[in-house]
TORKOL-4160 file (C-alpha; in steps of 0.2 Angstrom, whole numbers, padded with zeros to 4 digits, m for minus):
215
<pt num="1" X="1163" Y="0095" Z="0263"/>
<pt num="2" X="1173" Y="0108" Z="0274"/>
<pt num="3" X="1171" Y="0110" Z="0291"/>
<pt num="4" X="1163" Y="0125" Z="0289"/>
<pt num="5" X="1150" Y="0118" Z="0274"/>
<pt num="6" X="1147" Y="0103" Z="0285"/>
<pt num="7" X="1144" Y="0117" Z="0300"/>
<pt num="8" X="1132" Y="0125" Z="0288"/>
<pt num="9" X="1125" Y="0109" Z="0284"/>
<pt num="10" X="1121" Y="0103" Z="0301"/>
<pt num="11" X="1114" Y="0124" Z="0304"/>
<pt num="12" X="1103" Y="0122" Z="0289"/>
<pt num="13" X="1093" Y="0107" Z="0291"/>
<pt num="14" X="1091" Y="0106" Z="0309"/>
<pt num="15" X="1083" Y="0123" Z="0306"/>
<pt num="16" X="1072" Y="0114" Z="0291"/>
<pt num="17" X="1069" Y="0099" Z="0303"/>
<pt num="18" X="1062" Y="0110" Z="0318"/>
<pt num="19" X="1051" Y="0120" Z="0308"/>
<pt num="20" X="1060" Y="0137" Z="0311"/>
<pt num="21" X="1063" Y="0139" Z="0289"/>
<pt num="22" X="1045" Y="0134" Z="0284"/>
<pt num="23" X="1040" Y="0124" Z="0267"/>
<pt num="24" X="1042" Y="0138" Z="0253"/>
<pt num="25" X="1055" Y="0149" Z="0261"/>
<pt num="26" X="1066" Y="0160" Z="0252"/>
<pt num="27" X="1082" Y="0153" Z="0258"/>
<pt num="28" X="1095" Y="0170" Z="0257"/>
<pt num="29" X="1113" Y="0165" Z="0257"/>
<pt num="30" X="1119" Y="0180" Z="0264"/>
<pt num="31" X="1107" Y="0178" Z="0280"/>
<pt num="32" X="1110" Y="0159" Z="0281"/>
<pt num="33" X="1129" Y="0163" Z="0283"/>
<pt num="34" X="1126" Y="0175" Z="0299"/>
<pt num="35" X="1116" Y="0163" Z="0306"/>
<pt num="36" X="1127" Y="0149" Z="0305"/>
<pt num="37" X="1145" Y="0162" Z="0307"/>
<pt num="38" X="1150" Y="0154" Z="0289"/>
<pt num="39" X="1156" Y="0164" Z="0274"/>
<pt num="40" X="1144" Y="0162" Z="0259"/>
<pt num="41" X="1153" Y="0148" Z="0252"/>
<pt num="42" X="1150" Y="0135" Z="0264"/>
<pt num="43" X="1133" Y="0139" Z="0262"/>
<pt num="44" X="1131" Y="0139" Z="0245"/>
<pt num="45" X="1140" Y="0120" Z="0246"/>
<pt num="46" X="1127" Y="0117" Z="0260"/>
<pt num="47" X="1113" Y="0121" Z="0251"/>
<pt num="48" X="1120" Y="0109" Z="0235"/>
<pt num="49" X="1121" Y="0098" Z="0249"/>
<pt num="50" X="1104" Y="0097" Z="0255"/>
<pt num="51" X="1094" Y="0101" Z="0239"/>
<pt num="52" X="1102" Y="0083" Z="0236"/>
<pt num="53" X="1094" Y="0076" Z="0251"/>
<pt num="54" X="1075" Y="0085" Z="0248"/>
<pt num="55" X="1077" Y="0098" Z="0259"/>
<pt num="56" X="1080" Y="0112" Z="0248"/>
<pt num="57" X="1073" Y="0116" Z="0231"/>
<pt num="58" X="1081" Y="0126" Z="0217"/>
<pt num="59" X="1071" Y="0140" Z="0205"/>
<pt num="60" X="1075" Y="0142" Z="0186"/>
<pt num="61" X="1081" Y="0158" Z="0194"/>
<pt num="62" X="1094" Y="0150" Z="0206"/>
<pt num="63" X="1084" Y="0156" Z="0220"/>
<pt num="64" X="1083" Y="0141" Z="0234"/>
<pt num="65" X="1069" Y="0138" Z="0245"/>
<pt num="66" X="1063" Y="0126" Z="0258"/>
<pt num="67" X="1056" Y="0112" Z="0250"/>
<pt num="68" X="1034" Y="0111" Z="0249"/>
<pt num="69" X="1029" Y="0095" Z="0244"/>
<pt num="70" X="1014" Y="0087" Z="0235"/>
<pt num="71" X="1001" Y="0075" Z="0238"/>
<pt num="72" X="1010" Y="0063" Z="0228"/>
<pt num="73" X="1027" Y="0068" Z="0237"/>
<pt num="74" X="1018" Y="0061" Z="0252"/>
<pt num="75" X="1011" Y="0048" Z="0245"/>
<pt num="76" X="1030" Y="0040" Z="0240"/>
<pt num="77" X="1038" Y="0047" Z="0255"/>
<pt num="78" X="1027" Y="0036" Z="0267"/>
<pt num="79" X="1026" Y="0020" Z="0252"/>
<pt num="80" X="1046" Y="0021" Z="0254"/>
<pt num="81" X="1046" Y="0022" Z="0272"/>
<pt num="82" X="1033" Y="0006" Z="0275"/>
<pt num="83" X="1045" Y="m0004" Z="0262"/>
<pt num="84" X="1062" Y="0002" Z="0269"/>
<pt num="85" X="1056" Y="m0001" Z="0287"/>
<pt num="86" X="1044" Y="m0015" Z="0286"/>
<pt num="87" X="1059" Y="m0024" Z="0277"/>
<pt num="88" X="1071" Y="m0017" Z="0294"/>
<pt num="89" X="1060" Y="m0025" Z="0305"/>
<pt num="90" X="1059" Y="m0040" Z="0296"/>
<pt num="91" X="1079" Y="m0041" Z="0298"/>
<pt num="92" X="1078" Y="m0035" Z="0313"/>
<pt num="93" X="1066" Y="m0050" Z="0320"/>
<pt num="94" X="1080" Y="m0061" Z="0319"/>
<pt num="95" X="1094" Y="m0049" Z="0324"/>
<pt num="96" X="1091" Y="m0039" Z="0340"/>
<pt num="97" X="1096" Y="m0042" Z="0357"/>
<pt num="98" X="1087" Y="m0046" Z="0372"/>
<pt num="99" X="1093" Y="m0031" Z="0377"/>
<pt num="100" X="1086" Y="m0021" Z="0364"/>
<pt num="101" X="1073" Y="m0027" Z="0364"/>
<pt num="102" X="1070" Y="m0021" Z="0385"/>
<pt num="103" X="1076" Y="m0004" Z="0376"/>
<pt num="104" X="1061" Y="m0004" Z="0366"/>
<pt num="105" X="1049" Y="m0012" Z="0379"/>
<pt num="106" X="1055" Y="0006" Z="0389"/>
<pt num="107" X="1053" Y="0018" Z="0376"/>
<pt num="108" X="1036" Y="0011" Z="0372"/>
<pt num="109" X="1032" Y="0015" Z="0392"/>
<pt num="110" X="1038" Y="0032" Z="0391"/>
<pt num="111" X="1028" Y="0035" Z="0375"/>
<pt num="112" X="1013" Y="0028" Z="0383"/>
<pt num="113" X="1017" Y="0040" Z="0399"/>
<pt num="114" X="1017" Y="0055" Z="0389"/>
<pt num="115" X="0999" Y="0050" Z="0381"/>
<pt num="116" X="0989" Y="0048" Z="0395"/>
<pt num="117" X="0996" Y="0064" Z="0407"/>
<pt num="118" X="0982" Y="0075" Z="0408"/>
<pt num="119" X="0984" Y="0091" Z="0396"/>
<pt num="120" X="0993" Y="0094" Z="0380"/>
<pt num="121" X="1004" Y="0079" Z="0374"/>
<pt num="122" X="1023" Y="0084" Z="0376"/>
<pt num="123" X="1028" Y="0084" Z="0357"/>
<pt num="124" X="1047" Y="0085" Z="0363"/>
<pt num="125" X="1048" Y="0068" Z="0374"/>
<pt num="126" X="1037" Y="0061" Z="0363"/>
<pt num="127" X="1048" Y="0062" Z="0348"/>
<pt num="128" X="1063" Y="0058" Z="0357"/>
<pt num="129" X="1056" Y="0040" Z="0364"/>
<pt num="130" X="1048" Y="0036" Z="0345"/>
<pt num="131" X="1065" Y="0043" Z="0335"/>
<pt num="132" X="1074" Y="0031" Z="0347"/>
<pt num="133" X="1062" Y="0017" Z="0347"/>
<pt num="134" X="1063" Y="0016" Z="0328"/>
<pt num="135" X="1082" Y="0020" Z="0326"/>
<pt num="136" X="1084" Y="0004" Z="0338"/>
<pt num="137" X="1074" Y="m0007" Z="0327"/>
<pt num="138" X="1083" Y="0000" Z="0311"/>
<pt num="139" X="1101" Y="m0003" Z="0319"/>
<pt num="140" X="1098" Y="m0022" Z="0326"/>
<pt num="141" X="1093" Y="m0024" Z="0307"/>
<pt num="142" X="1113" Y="m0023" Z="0304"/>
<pt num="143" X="1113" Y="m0016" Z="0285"/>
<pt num="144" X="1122" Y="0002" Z="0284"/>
<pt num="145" X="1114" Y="0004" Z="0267"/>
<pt num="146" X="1098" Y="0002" Z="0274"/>
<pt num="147" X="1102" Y="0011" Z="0289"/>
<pt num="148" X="1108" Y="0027" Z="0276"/>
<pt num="149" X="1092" Y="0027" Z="0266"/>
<pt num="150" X="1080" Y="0026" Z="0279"/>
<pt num="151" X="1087" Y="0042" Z="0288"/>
<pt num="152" X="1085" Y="0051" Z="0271"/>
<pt num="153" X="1068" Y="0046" Z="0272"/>
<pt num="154" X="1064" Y="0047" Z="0290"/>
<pt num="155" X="1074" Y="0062" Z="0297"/>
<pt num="156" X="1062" Y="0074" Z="0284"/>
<pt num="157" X="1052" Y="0087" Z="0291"/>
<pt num="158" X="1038" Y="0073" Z="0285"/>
<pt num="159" X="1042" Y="0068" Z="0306"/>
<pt num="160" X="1034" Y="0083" Z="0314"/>
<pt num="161" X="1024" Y="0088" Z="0302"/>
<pt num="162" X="1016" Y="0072" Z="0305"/>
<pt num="163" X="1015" Y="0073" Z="0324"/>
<pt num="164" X="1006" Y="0090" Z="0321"/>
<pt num="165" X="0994" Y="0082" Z="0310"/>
<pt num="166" X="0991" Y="0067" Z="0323"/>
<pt num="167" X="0974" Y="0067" Z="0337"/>
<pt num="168" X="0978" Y="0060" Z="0354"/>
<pt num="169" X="0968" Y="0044" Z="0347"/>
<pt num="170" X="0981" Y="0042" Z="0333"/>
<pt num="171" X="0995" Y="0041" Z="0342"/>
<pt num="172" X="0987" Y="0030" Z="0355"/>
<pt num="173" X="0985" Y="0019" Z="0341"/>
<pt num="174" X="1004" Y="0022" Z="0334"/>
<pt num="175" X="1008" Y="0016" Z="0352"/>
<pt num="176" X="1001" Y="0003" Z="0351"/>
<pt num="177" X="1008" Y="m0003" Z="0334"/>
<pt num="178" X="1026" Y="0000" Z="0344"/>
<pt num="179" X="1017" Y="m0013" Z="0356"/>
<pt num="180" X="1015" Y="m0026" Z="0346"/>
<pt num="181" X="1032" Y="m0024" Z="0337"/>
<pt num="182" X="1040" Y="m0027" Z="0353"/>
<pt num="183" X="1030" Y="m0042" Z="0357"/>
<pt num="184" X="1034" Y="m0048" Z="0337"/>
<pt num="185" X="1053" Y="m0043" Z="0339"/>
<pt num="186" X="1053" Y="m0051" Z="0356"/>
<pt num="187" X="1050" Y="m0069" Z="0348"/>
<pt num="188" X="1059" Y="m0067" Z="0332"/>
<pt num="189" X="1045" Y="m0067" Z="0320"/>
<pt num="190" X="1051" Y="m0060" Z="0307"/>
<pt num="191" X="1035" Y="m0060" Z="0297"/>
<pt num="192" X="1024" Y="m0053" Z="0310"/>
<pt num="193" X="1039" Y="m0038" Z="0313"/>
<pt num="194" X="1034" Y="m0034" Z="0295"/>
<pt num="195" X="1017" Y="m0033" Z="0293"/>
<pt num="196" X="1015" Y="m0021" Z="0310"/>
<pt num="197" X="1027" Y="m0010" Z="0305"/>
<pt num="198" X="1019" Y="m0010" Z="0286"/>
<pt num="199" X="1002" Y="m0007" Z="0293"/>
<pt num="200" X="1012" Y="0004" Z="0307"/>
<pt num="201" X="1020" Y="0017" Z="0292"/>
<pt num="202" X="1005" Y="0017" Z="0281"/>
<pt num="203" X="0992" Y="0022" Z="0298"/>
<pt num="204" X="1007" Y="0038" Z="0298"/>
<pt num="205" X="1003" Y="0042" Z="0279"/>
<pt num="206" X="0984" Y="0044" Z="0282"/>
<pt num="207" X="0986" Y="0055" Z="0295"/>
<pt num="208" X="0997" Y="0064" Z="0286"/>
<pt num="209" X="0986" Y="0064" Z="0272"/>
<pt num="210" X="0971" Y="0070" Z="0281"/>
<pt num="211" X="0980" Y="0084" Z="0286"/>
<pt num="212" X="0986" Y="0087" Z="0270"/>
<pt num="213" X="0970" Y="0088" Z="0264"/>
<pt num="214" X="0961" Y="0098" Z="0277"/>
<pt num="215" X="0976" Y="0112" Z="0276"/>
């Protein structure tokens, strides 16, 4: 892509991504260029672009629109996910650094911090630390493809829709899941690295799921 398509690019989904172009959004070309100070063209290669990735879906009519998915879209997304990532940690067990692995060990303490501060949970830092904790694991499984797939998978909107859908007592539980990674990761057990991130992802689907089916 151009510089400017890839500008558009970047504009668009991070827009998808925060929730600012909800699920089943007319997506207008001429407005999308003055948001993202592009002609029309980059956008239209932006949206072939993302409608590639998921992001985006097109009409019989060529109209574009944010991508609302199914049940059963979920229901692969998070199946993917537990395979793709339970096979990173797996690699990863055998891989990472002590030094990452005191990377985790910290990003699992700043998780924990924001879940037990009185109030409302800070959705922001708490996505930051989680993103990073699980991009550490996915890098120290040294495999690019991997590493490409799983940010199809991972960087969907699926991420904070899923956070909204989660009570404080599902993420105390998530937490605890990174916990025990760490501790698995810490002593190279690979087989142990799989099965909590497996049981990790799919405690994520039912969430979703739940939420899903309350909506």
């Amino acid at each position: 892509m151009s510089r400017a398509s890839e500008r558009a690019y970047q504009a668009i989904r991070q827009l998808i991504l925060d929730g600012k172009l909800a699920p089943g959004e007319h997506l207008k070309e001429e407005e999308l260029a003055e948001i993202c100070g592009v002609s029309r063209t980059p956008v239209r290669d932006a949206l072939r672009q993302l409608e590639s990735e998921y992001y985006v879906t097109r009409a019989a009519n060529q109209r574009t629109f944010v991508s609302e998915w199914t049940k059963g879209d979920i229901e692969d997304i998070f199946t993917l996910r537990a395979m793709m990532e339970g096979y990173a940690a797996e690699r990863a067990a055998t891989r990472i650094s002590a030094e990452d692995v005191e990377k985790l060990r910290h990003h699992h303490s700043e998780i924990d911090k924001v879940l037990q501060a009185r109030g409302n949970i800070d959705a922001d830092t708490f996505l930051s630390h989680n993103r990073a904790f699980h991009i550490i694991i996915t890098e120290a499984a040294a495999s690019q493809r991997l590493t490409l797939m799983l940010q199809r998978l991972v960087e969907q909107p699926v991420v904070m829709r899923t956070f909204i859908a989660y009570r404080r007592e599902d993420l105390l539980r998530s937490n605890q899941h990174h916990g025990e990674l760490v501790d698995a990761l810490a002593i190279n057990d690979a087989d142990w690295a799989r099965s909590v991130m497996t049981s990790h992802i799919q405690a994520a689907y039912h969430v979703h799921k739940r939420a899903f089916e309350e909506s």
